[in-house]
C-alpha positions as CSV (number, residue, x, y, z in Angstrom):
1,X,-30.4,-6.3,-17.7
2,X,-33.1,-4.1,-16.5
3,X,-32.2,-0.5,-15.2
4,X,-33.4,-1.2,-11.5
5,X,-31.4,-4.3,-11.5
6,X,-28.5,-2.6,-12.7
7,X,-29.0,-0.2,-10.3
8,X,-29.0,-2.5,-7.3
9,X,-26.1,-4.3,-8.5
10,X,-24.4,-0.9,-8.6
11,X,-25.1,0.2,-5.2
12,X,-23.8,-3.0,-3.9
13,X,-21.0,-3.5,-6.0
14,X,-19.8,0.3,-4.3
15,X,-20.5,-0.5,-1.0
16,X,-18.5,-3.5,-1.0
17,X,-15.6,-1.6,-2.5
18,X,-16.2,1.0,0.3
19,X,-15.8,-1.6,3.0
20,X,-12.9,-3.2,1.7
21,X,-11.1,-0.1,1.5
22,X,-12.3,0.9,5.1
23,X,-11.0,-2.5,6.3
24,X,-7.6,-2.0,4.5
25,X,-7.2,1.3,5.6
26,X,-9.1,1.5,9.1
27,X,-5.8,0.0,10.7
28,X,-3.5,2.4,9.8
29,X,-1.8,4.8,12.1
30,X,-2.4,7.5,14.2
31,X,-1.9,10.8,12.3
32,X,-3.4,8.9,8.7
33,X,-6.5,11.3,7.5
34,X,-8.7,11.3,4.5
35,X,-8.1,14.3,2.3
36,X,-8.7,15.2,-1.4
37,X,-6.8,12.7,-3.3
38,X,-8.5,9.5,-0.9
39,X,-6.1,8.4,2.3
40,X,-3.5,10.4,3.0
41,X,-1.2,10.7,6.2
42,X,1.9,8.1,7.2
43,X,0.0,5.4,7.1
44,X,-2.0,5.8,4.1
45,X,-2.2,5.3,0.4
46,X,1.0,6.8,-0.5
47,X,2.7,4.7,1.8
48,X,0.8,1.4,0.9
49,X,1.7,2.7,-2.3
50,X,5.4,2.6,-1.6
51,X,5.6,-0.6,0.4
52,X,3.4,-2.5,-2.4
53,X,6.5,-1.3,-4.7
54,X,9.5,-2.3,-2.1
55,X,10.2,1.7,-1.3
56,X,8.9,2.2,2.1
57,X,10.4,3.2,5.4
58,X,14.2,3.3,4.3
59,X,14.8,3.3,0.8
60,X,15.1,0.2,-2.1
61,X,14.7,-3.1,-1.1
62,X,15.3,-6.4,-3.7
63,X,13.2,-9.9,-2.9
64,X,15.4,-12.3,-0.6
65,X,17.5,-14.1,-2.5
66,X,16.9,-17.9,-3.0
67,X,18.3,-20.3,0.1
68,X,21.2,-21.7,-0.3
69,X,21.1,-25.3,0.3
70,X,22.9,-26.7,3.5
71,X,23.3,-23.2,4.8
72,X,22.7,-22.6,8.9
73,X,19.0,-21.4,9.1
74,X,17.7,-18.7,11.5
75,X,14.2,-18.7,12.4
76,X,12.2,-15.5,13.1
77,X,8.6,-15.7,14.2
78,X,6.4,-13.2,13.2
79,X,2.9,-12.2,14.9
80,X,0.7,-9.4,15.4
81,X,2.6,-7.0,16.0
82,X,6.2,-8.7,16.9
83,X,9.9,-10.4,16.3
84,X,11.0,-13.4,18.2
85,X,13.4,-13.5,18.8
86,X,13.4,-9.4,18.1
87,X,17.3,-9.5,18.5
88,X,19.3,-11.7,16.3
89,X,22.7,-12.9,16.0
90,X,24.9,-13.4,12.9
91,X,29.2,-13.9,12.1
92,X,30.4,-11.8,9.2
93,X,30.6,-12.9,5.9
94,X,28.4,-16.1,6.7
95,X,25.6,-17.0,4.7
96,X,22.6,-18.0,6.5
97,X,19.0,-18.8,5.6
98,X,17.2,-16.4,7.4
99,X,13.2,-18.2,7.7
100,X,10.3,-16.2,8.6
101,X,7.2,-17.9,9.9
102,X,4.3,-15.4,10.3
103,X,1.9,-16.9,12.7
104,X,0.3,-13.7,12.6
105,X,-3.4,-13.1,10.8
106,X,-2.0,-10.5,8.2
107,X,0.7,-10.5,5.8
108,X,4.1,-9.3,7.2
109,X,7.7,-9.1,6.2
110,X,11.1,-9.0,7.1
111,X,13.0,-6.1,6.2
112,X,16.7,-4.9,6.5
113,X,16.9,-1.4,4.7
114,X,20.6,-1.1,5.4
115,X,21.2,-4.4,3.5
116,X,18.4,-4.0,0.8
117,X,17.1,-7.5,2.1
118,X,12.9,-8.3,2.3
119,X,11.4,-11.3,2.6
120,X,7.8,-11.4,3.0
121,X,5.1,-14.0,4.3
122,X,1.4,-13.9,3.9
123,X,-0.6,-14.9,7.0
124,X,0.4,-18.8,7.8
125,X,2.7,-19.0,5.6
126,X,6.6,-19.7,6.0
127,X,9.3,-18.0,3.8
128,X,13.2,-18.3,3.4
129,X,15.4,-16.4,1.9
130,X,20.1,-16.0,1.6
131,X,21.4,-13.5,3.7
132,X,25.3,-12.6,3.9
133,X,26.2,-9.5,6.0
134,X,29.8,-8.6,4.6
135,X,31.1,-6.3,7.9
136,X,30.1,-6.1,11.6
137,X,27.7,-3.9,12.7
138,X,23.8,-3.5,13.8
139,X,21.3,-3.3,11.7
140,X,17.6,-2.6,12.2
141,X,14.8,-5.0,10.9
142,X,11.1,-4.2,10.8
143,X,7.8,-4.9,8.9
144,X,7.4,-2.6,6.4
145,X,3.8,-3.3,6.0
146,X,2.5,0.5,6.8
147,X,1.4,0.9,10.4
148,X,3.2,-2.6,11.7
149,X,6.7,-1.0,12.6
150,X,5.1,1.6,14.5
151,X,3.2,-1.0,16.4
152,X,6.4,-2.3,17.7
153,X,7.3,-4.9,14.8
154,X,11.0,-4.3,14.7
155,X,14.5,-5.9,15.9
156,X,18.1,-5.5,15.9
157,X,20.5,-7.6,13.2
158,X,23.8,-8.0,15.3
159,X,26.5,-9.0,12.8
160,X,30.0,-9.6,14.9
């Protein structure tokens, strides 16, 4: 390949990889800043970092466990940025197949620190996954995808 071609492939190959990584990054939230070691700030790579590796936003979470067949299903739609229902429902000790069906255009998950539960759909997509909540109590679940639960992605797990 001749030098000047090389060049030129260069240049663009750079450029592309600058706008992807605006694009990823240009949604992040307030208070996110570039510094020395690239995108730094709550929203940026340290966080994506952490949610790419299940540790974001309240501690370990595991992948949803597999549905259990014949078990009572609970829907959960997700868009950009929202739950609905954003409050849900749930008896102790039941196991239910808790389905999320992002309608949004990104990917987005469903998240329940407090029970180490995630279950994650990419845009158009439909996922399922067992949840059994042992005791009563209210739980918080968000999108852990950096930026969404501050943008009002989040709900309440009511387990009577």
């Amino acid at each position: 390949m001749r030098p000047r071609t090389l060049g030129l492939l260069l240049v663009v190959v750079g450029v592309a990889g600058l706008a992807l990584t605006w694009i990823g990054w240009a949604a992040g939230p307030p208070g996110a800043a570039w510094g020395p070691g690239g995108m730094t700030g709550p929203g940026g790579m340290g966080s994506m970092h952490a949610w790419m590796h299940g540790a974001s936003q309240g501690g370990q979470t595991a992948p949803a466990p597999v549905p259990v067949p014949g078990a009572r299903e609970v829907r959960i739609v997700a868009r950009d940025f929202s739950f609905s229902p954003n409050q849900v429902r749930l008896a102790a000790g039941a196991t239910v197949n808790l389905v999320l069906a992002n309608q949004g255009d990104a990917l987005h998950d469903l998240t329940i620190p407090a029970l180490g539960f995630r279950l994650e759909a990419p845009a158009g997509a439909t996922a399922t996954g067992a949840l059994t909540v042992p005791r009563p109590g209210t739980y918080e679940f968000f999108c852990s995808v950096p930026g969404h639960r501050d943008a009002g992605m989040s709900g309440t797990l009511v387990v009577t």
